[in-house]
C-alpha positions in Angstrom: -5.4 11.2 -26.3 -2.8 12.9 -24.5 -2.2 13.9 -20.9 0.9 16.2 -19.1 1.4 15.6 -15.5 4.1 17.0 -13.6 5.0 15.1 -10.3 5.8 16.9 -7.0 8.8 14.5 -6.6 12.1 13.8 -9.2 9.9 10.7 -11.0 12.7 8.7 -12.7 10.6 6.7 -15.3 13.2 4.0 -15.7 13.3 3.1 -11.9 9.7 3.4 -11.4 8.8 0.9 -14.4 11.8 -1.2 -13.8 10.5 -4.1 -12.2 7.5 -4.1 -14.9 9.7 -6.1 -16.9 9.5 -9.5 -17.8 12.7 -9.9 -20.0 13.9 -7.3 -23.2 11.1 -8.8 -25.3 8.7 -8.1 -22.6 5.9 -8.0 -25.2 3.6 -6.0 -22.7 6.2 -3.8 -21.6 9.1 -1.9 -23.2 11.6 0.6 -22.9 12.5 2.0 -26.0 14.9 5.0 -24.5 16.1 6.6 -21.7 12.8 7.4 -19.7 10.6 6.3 -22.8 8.0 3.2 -22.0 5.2 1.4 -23.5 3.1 -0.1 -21.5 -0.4 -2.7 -22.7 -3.1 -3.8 -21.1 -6.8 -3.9 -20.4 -9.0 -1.6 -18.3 -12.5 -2.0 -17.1 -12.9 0.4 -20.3 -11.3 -1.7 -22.7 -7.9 -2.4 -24.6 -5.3 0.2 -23.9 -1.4 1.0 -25.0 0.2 3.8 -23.1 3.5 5.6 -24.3 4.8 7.8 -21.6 7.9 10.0 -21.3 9.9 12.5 -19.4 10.3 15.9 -21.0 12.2 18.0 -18.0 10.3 18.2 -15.0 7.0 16.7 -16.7 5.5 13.3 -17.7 3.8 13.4 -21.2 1.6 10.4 -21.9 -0.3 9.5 -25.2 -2.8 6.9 -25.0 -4.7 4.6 -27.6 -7.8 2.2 -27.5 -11.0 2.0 -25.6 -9.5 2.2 -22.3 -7.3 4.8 -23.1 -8.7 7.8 -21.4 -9.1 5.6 -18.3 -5.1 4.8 -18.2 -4.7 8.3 -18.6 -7.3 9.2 -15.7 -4.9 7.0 -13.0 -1.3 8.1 -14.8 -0.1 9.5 -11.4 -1.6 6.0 -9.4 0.3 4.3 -12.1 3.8 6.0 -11.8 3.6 6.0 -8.0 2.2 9.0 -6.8 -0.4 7.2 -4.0 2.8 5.2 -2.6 3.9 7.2 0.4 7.6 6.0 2.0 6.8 8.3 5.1 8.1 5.9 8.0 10.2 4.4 6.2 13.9 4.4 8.2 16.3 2.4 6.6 18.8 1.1 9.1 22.3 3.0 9.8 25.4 1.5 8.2 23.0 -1.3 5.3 22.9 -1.5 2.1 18.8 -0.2 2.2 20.6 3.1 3.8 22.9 3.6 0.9 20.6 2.5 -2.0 17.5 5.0 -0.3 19.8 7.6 -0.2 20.6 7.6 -3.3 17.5 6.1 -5.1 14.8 7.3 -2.4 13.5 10.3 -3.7 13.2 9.4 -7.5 12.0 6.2 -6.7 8.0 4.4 -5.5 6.0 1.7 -5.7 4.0 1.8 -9.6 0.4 0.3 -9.1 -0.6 -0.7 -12.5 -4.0 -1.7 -12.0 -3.1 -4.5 -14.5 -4.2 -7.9 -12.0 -5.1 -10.0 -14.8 -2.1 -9.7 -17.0 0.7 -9.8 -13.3 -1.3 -12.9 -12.1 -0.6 -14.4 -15.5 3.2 -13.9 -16.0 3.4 -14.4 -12.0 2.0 -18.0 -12.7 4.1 -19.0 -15.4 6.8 -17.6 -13.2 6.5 -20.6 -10.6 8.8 -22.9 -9.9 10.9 -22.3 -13.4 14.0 -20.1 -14.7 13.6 -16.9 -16.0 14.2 -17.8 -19.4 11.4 -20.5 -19.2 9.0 -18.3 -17.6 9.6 -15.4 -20.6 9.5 -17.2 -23.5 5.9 -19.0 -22.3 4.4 -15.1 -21.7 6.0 -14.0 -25.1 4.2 -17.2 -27.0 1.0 -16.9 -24.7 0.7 -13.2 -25.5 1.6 -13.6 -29.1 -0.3 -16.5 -29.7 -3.5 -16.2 -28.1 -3.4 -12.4 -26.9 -3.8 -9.4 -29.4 -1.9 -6.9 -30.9 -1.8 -3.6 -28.8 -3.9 -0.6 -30.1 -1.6 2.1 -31.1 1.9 2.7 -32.9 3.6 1.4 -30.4 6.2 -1.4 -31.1 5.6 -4.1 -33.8 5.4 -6.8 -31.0 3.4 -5.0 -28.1 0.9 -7.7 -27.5 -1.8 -7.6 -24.8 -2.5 -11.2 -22.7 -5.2 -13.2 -23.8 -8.5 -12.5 -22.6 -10.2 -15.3 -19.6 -12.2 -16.8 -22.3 -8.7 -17.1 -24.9 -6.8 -18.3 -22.1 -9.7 -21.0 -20.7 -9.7 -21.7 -24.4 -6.0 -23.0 -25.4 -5.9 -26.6 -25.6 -3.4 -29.0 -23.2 -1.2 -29.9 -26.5 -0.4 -25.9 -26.5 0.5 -26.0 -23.3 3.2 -28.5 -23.2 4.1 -27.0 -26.7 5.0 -23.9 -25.3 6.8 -25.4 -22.3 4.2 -25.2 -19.7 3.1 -28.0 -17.6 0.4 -29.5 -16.1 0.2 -27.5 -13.0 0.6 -24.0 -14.4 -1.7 -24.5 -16.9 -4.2 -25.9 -14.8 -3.3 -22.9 -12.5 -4.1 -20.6 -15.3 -7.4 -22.4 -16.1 -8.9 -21.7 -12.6 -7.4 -18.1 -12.4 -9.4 -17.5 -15.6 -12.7 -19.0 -14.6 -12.3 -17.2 -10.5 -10.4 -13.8 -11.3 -13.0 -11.1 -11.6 -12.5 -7.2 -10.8 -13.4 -7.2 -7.9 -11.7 -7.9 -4.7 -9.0 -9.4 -6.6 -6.6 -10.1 -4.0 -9.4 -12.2 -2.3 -10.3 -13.8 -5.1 -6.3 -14.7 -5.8 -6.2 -16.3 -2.5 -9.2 -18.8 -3.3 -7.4 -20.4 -6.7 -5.5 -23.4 -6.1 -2.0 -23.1 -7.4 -1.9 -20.5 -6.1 0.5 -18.8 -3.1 2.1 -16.3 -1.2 4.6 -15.9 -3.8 2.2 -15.6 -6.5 0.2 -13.3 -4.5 2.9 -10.7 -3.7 4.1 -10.6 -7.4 0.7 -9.2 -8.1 0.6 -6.9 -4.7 3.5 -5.0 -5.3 3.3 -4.5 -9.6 -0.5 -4.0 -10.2 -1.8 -2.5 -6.8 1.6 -1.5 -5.1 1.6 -2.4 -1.8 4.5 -1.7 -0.7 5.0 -4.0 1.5 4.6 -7.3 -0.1 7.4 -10.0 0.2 7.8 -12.6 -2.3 7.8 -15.8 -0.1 9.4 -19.0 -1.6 11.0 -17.2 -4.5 14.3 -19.5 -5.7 16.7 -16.3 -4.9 15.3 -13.6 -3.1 15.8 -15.1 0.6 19.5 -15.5 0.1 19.8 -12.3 -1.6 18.4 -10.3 1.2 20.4 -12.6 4.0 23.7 -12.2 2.0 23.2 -8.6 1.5 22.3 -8.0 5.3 24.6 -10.2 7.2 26.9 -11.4 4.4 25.2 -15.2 4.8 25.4 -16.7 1.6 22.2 -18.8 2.5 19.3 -18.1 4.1 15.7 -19.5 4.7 12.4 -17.5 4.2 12.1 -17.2 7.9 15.4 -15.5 8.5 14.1 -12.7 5.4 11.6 -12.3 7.5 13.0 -11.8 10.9 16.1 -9.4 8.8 13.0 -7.2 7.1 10.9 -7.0 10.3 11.8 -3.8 10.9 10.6 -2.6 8.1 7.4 -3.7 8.4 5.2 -1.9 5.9 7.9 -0.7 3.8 9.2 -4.8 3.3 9.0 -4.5 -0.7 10.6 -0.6 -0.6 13.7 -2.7 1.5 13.9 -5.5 -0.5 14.0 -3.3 -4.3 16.8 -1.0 -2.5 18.5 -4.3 -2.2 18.2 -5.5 -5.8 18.8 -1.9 -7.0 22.0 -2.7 -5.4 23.4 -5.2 -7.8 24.7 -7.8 -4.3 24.4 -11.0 -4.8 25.3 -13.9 -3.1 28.0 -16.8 -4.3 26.6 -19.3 -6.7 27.5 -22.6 -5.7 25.2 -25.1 -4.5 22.4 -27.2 -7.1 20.3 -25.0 -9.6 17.2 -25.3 -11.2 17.2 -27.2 -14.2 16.7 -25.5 -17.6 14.0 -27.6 -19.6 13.2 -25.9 -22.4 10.8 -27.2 -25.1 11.7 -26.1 -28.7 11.3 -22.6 -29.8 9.8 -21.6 -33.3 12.0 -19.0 -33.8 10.0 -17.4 -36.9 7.3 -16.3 -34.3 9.6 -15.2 -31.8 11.7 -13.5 -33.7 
């Protein structure tokens, strides 16, 4: 199945997918060239891999798998084209101003439709490096998910299904480096999380926060406004870039992205398109890592 679409706005693919990405091995996820991506994951249709490219001014997608023909069907909803920055008025003289100028017009928020799968890497995201959190999605997914339909790459994996995931066994769990209270997180998301009302239903899982919820907001249904509240970096990030304040609390994000209320998420990617960061000094998080069997990983 196959589908050309061309956007009425400069769509750069690798922007626009960017923040997709959990880690090079992403196995859901994966740029394989300049403006080439693969992308798994389930529909209400089914099982579904999507390659998608720029060729000039178009986007030419192939899909595979049951729910192929309805990842085609919301391509443009998936890229970006229902995100609308009208009224969005970066501040003179910031580093929003300069990265919207020269990011702005190839550049919106993606909506994947893809809650499941972004509520389960956002989980194992909590509280835990980067490193931690991508080596328990690429076990999960390889583990107990399923290989993607398609010729996509070898390891394109979808998640596990609810009933896999309510399924894996504590031992696996502390195997893989996740403990107690993700896993039991993951437990209840897969018993609650139906298609509906997802947000809702997000918000009634214990385990469960703001953080967590605006991980999912802004990848799978891209709201556009949706700040990550409690995340390790981001509120020193945004205060350094801002007022050059190497620390900040979550409060004083919110009072610096206030007015941008609406567009909070579109202010805050400007800032990480930006490549500021703040000194590192000051205590980290620790880096437990359980033992990794390297002939599954790779």
């Amino acid at each position: 199945m196959k589908r050309t679409w061309r956007p009425d706005w400069p769509l750069d693919l690798d922007l626009v997918l960017g923040p997709l990405l959990h880690g090079r091995n992403d196995p859901s996820a994966r740029r394989t060239a300049r403006q080439q991506w693969w992308l798994a994951g389930r529909t209400d249709a089914g099982a579904a891999t999507l390659h998608v490219q720029r060729e000039a001014g178009d986007i030419v997608a192939a899909a595979w798998g049951e729910g192929g023909a309805a990842l085609l069907d919301r391509l443009p909803h998936l890229l970006g084209d229902d995100d609308d920055p009208a009224g969005f008025r970066p501040q003179s003289g910031t580093v929003i101003e300069a990265q919207w100028r020269r990011h702005g017009s190839h550049w919106r928020v993606p909506a994947t439709g893809f809650v499941w799968e972004s509520a389960v890497v956002a989980v194992l995201e909590q509280k835990v490096t980067g490193l931690q959190a991508r080596r328990g999605w690429y076990r999960l997914c390889l583990e107990h998910g399923s290989r993607a339909p398609g010729p996509g790459p070898a390891d394109l994996c979808l998640a596990p299904t609810r009933e896999a995931l309510a399924g894996i066994s504590s031992w696996w769990w502390r195997d893989a480096g996740v403990e107690h209270a993700r896993a039991g997180t993951l437990q209840r998301l897969a018993r609650t999380l139906l298609a509906d009302e997802p947000v809702e239903r997000l918000r009634r899982v214990p385990g469960i926060g703001p953080w967590t919820l605006a991980e999912v907001s802004f990848r799978a249904l891209g709201d556009a406004d949706a700040v990550s509240v409690g995340d390790f970096h981001l509120a020193n990030l945004v205060g350094f870039a801002l007022t050059g304040r190497p620390r900040s609390t979550d409060e004083q994000m919110l009072e610096l992205l206030a007015p941008y209320q609406g567009h909070r998420y579109r202010a805050v990617r400007m800032i990480e398109l930006s490549g500021t960061a703040p000194p590192k000094f000051g205590p980290r998080m620790p880096l437990l890592l359980q033992p990794v069997r390297i002939d599954r990983l790779g």
